[in-house]
Every structure is written in structure tokens, then in C-alpha cells.
N, C-alpha and C positions, 0 to 999 in steps of 0.2 A: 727510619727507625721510629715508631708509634709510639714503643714505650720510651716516652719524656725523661726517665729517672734514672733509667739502667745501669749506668755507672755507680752514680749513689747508691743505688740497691744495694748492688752485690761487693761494695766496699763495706755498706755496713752489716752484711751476712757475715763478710772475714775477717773484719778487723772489730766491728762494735760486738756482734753475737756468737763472735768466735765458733762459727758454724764449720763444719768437716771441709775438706776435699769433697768426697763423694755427696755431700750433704748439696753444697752452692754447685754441684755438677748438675744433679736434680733438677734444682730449681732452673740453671740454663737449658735443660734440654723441653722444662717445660714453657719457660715464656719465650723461648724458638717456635713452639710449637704455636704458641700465640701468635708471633707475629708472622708466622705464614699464613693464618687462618684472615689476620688483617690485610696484609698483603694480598690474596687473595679474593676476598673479599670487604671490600674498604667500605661499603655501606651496609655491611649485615649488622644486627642485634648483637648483645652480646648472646642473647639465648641459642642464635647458632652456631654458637662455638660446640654446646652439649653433641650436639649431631655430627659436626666437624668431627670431632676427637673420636667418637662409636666409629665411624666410618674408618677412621685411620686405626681402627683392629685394636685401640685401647683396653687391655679389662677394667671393671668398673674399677678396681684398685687403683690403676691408675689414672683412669680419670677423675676420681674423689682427689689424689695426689695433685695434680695438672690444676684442679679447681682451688686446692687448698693452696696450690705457687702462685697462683692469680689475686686471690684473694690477700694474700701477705703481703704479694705487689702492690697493691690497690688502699690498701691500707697503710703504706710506708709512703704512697703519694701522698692520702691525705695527711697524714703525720708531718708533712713538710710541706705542705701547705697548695697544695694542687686538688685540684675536685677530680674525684675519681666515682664519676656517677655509677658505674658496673657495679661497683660493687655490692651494691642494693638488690641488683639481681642475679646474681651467684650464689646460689646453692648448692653444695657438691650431692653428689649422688649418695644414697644410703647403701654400705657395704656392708656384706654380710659376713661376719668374721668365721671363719673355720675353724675347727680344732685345730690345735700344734700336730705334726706327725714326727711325734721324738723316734729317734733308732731304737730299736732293742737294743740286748745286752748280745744278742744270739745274732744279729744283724752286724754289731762292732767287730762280734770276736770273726766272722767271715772277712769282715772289710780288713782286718788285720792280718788275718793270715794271707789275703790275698796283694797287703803292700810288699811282696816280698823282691829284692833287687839282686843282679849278679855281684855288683857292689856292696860288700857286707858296710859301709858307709852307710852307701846313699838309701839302704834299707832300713839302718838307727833312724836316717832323717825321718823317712816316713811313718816311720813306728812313733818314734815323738809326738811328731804331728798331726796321728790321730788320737794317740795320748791327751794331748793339750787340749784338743775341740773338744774330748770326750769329757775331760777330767776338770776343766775351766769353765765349761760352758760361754765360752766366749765367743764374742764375734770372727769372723774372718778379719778385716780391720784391726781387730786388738791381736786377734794373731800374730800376722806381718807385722806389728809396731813392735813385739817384744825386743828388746834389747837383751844383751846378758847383765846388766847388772839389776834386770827387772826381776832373776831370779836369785831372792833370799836364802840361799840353802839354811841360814845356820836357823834361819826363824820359819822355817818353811811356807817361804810365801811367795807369789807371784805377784807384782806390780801390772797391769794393766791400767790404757789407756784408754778411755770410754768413748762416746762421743761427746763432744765439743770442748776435746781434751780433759775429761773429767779423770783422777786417776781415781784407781780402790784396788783394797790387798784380797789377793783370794789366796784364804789357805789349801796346800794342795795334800793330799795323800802320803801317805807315808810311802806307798809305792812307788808314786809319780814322781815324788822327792827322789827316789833312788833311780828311776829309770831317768829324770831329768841332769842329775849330779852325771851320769853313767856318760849320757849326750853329752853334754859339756864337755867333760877331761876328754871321753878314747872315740869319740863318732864325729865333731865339729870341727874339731885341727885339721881333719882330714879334707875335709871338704871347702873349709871356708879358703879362697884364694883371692883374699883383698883383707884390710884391715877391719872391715865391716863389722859394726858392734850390734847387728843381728843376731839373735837366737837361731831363727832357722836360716839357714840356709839353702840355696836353689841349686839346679846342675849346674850354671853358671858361674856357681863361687859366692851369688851374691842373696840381697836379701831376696824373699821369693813376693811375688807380685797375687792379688788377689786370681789373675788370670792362674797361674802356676798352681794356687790350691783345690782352681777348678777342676784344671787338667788333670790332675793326680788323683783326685776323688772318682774323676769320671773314670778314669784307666784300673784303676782301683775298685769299685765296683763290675766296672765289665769284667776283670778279672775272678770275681766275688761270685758272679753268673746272675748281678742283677738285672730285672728287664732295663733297671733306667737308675743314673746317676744319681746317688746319693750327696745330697742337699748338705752344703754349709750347718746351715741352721738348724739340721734335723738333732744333730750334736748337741747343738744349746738348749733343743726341747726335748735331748733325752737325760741329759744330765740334769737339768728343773725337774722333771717326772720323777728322775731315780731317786733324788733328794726328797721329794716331797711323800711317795712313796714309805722313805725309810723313815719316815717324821718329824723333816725338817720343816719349821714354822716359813709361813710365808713372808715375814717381813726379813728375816735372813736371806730365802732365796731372792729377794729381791734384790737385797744389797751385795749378793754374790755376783747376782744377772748385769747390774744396773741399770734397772728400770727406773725411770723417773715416777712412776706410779704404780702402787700397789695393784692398782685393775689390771694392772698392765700382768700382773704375774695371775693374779689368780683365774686366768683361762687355764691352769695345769690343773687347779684341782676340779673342771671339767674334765679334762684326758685322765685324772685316777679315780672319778666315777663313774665314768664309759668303763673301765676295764673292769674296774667291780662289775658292774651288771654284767659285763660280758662275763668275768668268771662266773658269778652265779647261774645265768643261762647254761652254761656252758657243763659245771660240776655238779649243781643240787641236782638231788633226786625226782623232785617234779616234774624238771625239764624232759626227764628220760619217760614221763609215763607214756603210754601210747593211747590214742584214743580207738575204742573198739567199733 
């Protein structure tokens, strides 16, 4: 084992900075990745870990990722009193952010008609549950963690759990209120077959697993007739978009989203001035002149 600390490390990911499951999963599958590249080779530079990692089919994403679990590592040596000379030359790679690619409305209402089951059940469940991604803009994570007493009906709100256990109230629709009350009472009894204080429920009986909202999404699309699985997260950048769209201020969606940072939210109002120019390309009368 080369990394000296590792145990300390990732006791104090989980227990001092109350960091996720998935979160301290990360960070082991990236300092794995470290120490094979030591293992490996045991007299290289750190500079050829950069090359290491491209090799091993990395996108820059995650090797910016991979560089930034290095560096936290490297930096929680010296904090405890170990010389961690790397660290000096670690630089992570420059990523180039993308636009968000939120669902349409005309995208949803396919994926919805297309959750349909022989189980007039396990068909409520599905409808839910692209109700909630739609109508929450939440994560998958905060998904699976709902519990039932997460939902307020009488104050119409949803408790979500954020990351690193952060909680916040999203208020939900007046719809969603009624279609979520409707789940509860005459669609959950039916399905749930364990005491489980899960909101949704899986074919199992039990809480459904980040795997299980992949699968459903993917089969739910192919059924939709799209080329290709629709994305967790497209949910959370369509419902940011639609909000921001109908002129909801940014530091609301923020606090809806939970972002720890406002920068962090306003890449949406990039995706509602792409769509401007594109309508105007698209409607004004200039676009249509022809040239003779």
C-alpha cells in the first residue's frame, strides 16, 4: 500500500466531512487507480500518472476528477503532518463544460406514456417516478432516499436529502400534490411487501436501487422509440430550464436544486439563450429571406 494515510483518509471523508456513499466510492475507485499506476510503476514521476489515466480510456472529466481525489489526498497528508511532495505538480486538466441537455415537455410526455405496465400498480409506480424527477428536479440519490413521511401533503412539500446529508423543502405542484397523495393511499399498499418507509417502491417489494431507475428509464425510452436512454439528470436540467424559463430568479432555483453555488446554476440561463437565438433563427422573417 504506497498511500501511507488511507485509512485516515476515508474515516475522515465519512465520519469528519460527512461525505456521501457514492461520494467516498469516487474517491476509492480513484486512489485504486493510483495505486496501480504505483504498483506498476514504482519509479515513474508523478507526471506520468496524466498519461497513465488517458491510456486507461479516462474522459478528461474524469481524469480532472482522478486529479482533484489525488490532490485532496495529498493535501489531508500534509494536514497531518506527512510531506506530500506530488502535490506541487498536480494539475488537473482544463474541462470544457457543456451545455445541460434538459428533456423537453414533448420528450416527458412520450417517456410517460411510454411507462405503461400490465400492472395497473406497478404503472402508478412508474408514473410517480417520472413525476418526482420531473417535478423535483432532483437527484436520483435524493430520489431513492425519499421516505413517506418526506412527503408533507398538508403543507405541500417534499423533504429531500441532498449531498452530504444536507436536507431542503421543495414545494411541489398542485398536481404533483394530488398525483403524489393518489401514490400513497390506492398504488403503494399494493406494491410495497415489507415494512419499508420508502416512497417508491421496486418489483421487489422494496426500496428501488440507483441501478433499478436506470433500468426503467432505459426500457422506458426504448419503448418511447428513443435512439438512446434518457439520462437521470436530463430531468434536473429540464425542470431548472422550465423554471427559469417561466421567470423563476436564479437564487430560488438554486435553493430548489441545491447547489452550493450560484455558478453552479447559472449555466441554465446559457440553455434559455441558446433557445432564444435558436427561436429567432428559426421564426423571424430575415431568417427566411433568400438570397438571389
Amino acid at each position: 500500500m504506497s498511500l501511507s494515510m488511507w485509512v485516515e483518509f476515508f474515516e475522515d471523508l465519512e465520519q469528519v466531512r460527512g461525505r456521501s456513499k457514492n461520494t467516498v466510492l469516487a474517491y476509492r475507485r480513484d486512489l485504486d487507480l493510483y495505486e496501480e499506476f504505483k504498483n506498476k510503476f514504482p519509479q515513474a514521476s508523478i507526471n506520468s500518472f496524466y498519461s497513465f489515466i488517458e491510456k486507461k480510456g479516462l474522459s478528461t472529466r474524469s481524469q480532472a476528477r482522478a486529479i482533484s481525489s489525488l490532490r485532496t489526498y495529498f493535501k489531508f497528508c500534509e494536514s497531518n503532518g506527512k510531506t506530500a511532495p506530488e502535490l506541487r505538480d498536480l494539475r488537473p486538466p482544463k474541462v470544457k463544460v457543456g451545455l445541460p441537455n434538459p428533456i423537453t415537455t414533448e420528450e416527458f410526455q412520450k417517456l410517460y406514456n411510454a411507462c405503461k405496465n400490465e400492472d395497473v400498480y406497478k404503472q402508478g409506480r412508474n408514473q410517480i417516478t417520472l413525476l418526482l424527477l420531473y417535478g423535483l428536479g432532483c437527484r436520483v440519490s435524493e430520489l431513492i432516499a425519499l421516505n413517506l413521511e418526506h412527503f408533507q401533503d398538508d403543507m405541500s412539500l417534499v423533504k429531500l436529502l441532498g449531498k452530504s446529508g444536507k436536507e431542503r423543502l421543495i414545494p411541489v405542484s398542485s398536481e404533483l400534490q394530488k398525483e403524489l397523495k393518489a401514490y400513497v393511499t390506492a398504488v403503494r399498499p399494493h406494491i410495497s411487501k415489507s415494512e419499508s418507509k420508502a416512497l417508491l417502491i421496486n418489483d421487489r417489494g422494496k426500496r428501488p436501487s440507483r441501478v433499478d431507475i436506470w433500468r426503467w428509464l432505459s426500457t422506458w425510452s426504448q419503448e418511447a422509440g428513443f435512439s438512446e436512454s434518457v439520462h437521470p439528470h436530463r430531468f434536473r436540467h429540464g425542470c431548472a430550464t422550465a423554471l427559469l424559463d417561466s421567470g423563476m430568479d436564479l437564487r430560488s432555483i438554486q435553493m430548489l436544486l441545491g447547489h452550493a453555488s450560484l455558478q453552479t446554476t447559472q449555466i441554465y440561463t446559457s440553455v434559455s439563450q441558446k433557445k432564444m437565438v435558436d427561436s429567432v433563427n428559426e421564426h423571424h422573417p430575415l431568417s427566411q429571406l433568400k438570397d438571389d
